[in-house]
Structures are given as C-alpha cells and as structure tokens.
N, C-alpha and C positions, 0 to 999 in steps of 0.2 A: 377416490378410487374404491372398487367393492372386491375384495378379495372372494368372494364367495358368490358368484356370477352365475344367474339362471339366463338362458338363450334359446328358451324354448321359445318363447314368443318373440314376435319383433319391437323394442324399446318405440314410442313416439316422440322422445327424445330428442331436440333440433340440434342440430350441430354450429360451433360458430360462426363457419364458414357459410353456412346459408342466410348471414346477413348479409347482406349484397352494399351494404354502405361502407363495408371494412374495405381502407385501402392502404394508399402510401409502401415506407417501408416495412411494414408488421406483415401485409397480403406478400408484398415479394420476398421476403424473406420464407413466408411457408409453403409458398408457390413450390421454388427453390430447393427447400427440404423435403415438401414430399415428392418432387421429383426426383430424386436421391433417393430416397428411401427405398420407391417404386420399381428405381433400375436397378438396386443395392437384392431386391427380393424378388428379380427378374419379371415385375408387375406388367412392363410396356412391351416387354416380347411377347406376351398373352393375348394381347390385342394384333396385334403387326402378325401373326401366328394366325388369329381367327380370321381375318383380312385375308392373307396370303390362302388360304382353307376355299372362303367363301367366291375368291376371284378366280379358282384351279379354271381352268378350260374356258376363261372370260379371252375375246381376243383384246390383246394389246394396242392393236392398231386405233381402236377407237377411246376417245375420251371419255375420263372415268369419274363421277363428279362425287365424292366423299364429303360426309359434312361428320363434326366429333361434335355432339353437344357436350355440353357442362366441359368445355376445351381447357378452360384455365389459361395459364399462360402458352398453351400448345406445343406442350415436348412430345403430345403424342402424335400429332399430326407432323413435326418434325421429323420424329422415325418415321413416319409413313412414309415421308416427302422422301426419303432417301433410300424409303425400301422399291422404294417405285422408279428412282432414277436407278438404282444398282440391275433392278429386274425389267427398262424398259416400257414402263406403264406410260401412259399419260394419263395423268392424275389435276383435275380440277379440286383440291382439299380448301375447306371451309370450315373456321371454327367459331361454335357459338356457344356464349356465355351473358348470362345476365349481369355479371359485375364487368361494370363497365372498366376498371383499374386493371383486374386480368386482361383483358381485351387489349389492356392501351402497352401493356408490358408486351401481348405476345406477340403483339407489332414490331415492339423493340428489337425481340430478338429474333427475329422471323425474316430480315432483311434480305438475307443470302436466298431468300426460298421464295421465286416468282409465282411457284404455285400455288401459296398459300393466301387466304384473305382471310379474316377475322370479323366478328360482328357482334354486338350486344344487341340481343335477340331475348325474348319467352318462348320456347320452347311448345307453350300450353296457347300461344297466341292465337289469333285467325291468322293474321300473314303467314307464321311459320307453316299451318296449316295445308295454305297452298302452296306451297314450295315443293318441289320434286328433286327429289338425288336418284343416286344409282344404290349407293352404300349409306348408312350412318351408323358411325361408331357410339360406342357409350361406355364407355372405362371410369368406374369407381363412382358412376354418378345417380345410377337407377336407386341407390339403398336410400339416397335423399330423400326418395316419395313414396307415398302408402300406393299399397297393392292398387287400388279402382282408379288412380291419377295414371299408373304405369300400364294398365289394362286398357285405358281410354287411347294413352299418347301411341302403343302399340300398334291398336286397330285402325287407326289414322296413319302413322307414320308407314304403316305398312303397305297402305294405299298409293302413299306418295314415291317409294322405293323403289324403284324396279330388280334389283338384285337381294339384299336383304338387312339385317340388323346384324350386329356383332357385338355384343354386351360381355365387359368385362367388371365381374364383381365379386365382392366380397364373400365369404361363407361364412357366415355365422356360428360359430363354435369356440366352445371354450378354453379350448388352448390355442387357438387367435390371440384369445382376449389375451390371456397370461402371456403369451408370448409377445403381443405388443407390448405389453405392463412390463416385460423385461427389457423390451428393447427403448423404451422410452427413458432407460437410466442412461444413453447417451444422444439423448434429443434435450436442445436447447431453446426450445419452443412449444410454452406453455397450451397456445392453440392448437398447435400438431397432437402434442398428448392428448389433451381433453379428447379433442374431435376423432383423433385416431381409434379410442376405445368406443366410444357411441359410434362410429362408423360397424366395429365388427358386430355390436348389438342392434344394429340395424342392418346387416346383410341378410345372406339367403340362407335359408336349406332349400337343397334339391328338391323338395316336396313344393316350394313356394313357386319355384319356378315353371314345375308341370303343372301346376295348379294353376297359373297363368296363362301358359299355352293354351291349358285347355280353354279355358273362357275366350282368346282368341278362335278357336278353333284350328289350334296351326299344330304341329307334332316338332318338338325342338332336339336341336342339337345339345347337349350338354353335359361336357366334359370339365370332372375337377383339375386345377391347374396349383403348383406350389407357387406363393404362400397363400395356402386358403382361399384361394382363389374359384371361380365359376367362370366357364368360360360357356356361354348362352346363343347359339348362333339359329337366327329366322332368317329363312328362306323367301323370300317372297315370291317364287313360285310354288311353294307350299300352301299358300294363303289364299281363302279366297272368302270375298265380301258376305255377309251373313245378311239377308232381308231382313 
C-alpha cells in the first residue's frame, strides 16, 4: 500500500478481478463482500436512483429491456428486479459478464427472479454489437478500461439504446483512497483490498468524464454521489450519429 497517493492521473494498473480465469470459492466469496460493502456505502441505490431518473415519464405499460454489463453475480439487477416489481415496470433485465463463474453463481441466486437471464458475453464483441436494449447499466465497471475502449463502447452502445446509459463509478480522490485503506482493516479478503485501492486510482474526475462526452458529442448528466461516487447518465435522445 502507498501512503502517499498521487491521483492526478489515472493508474494502468490491472486489477485482479479482471482475470476472468479466477473462480470457485475465492470469486464467491468477494462477489459477496463487495456486495456488502456496496450496500454498507449505499453504492447500489446510486444505480437503481439513476435508473428510476432516466425512466421518469417512460410508460410502464410497455416492456423495458435493461441489460448491467460487468453484472457479476447480479445484486444489482436484483434491486432493479424489485424496484420495478414495487413500482409496476415490466422489466426484461439481462446480465452480462465475461467470467463465466459470476455468471453461473448469479444464476444460483437469481432463482426467485423470472425476469432476469444472465450471459457470458465481450461486451467489445460483434455479437454484443448488434444487440439492442432500452437501458444499460454500468455500476463500478467503466474504471476497468482506458479512456478510447470507453469512447468507442459508448458511441456504439449508444446506437443500440433507445433510452440511455446510467454509469455508476468511482471518483478518483485521495481521501477515497485513505478512506478505503481504512476500511480495509475489517475486510477479510486480501483481493477486495488490493483491487479496492487500484479501483479508486483508476476512477474518474469529473473533467474525465466531460471530456468523454465531448468526443461523444452528447452533453451528460453528472452528479457526485456518496461514497465517492459519479453518477454519469446518457441520454440517448441527446445523441446523435457523427459522419
């Protein structure tokens, strides 16, 4: 650990999570705990919040086709599921992850929820490519990729959306950092730590994200959210195709 943390720039730093070979009980166990952690730091109401924002004056009566990349074992599409049965949606929710082991857990626990399907998916693929939603979430997963991979999946994804994006991430700041560095003295999970600190040096500042829009061409929503959190929302009626 660096007690003495610059965050000016973004770290290229991989996380160990983005091995996509890690499974068993080490993957479910930290599945687990950052989903803890997440609802412990009110992380998954930020999402389910952006969501509820971007559907205001959507009718209910038609179906609503939601896809979470980077889903993990799917707590967050789980709240979704439930925020949409509490409020009356019909909600077609779809979670995609490249580890195939998240994928097979979030099966497991996803039983009770006929809404939901799950897939091991690239994200960067052609198939995902052509695929069309209404909405796609993205909670804690966009700080994975360098700026021109996130510029590219935007301009695309954005084609495919008919409603918009709702990106939940990190802030890059240094009392993130210390402040995870604190909170990791009652975390029992050496990969949660590592990965948790290289996550906050791979977040955003607000400049990263105008900065992104702009090369988009699209004008964003974003609003800081606690803990450290960005809350990034694209319209995709704001959006329109660049020759």
């Amino acid at each position: 650990m660096d007690f003495f943390i610059s965050t000016k720039q973004r770290t290229d730093k991989e996380e160990l999570m983005d091995d996509f070979s890690i499974g068993g009980d080490l993957l479910r166990d930290t599945l687990d705990k950052l989903e803890n952690i997440n609802r412990w730091l009110g992380g998954n109401k930020v999402t389910v919040n952006g969501l509820k924002s971007i559907l205001k004056n959507h009718p209910k009566d038609k179906e609503i086709t939601i896809v979470d990349v980077g889903c993990g074992h799917g707590d967050i599409l789980r709240d979704v599921a439930k925020f949409g049965r509490k409020n009356n949606y019909k909600f077609k929710l779809i979670g995609i992850d490249a580890n195939p082991t998240a994928i097979d857990y979030a099966n497991e626990l996803s039983l009770e929820y006929h809404e939901l399907t799950f897939e091991t998916q690239d994200i960067f693929s052609e198939d995902f490519k052509k695929r069309e939603f209404d909405v796609v979430l993205a909670t804690l997963f966009f700080h994975h990729f360098k700026e021109p991979a996130l510029v590219s999946f935007l301009k695309n994804t954005l084609q495919q959306t008919k409603i918009g994006i709702v990106v939940n991430d990190l802030h890059r700041h240094k009392l993130a950092y210390y402040l995870f560095m604190l909170l990791s003295i009652f975390i029992s999970n050496k990969m949660i730590i590592e990965d948790g600190l290289t996550s906050v040096l791979r977040g955003f500042k607000r400049k990263d994200l105008v900065e992104m829009s702009e090369k988009i061409n699209l004008k964003p929503e974003i609003s800081w959210k606690w803990a450290f959190r960005f809350l990034w929302i694209l319209k995709s009626s704001n959006f329109k195709v660049q020759d």
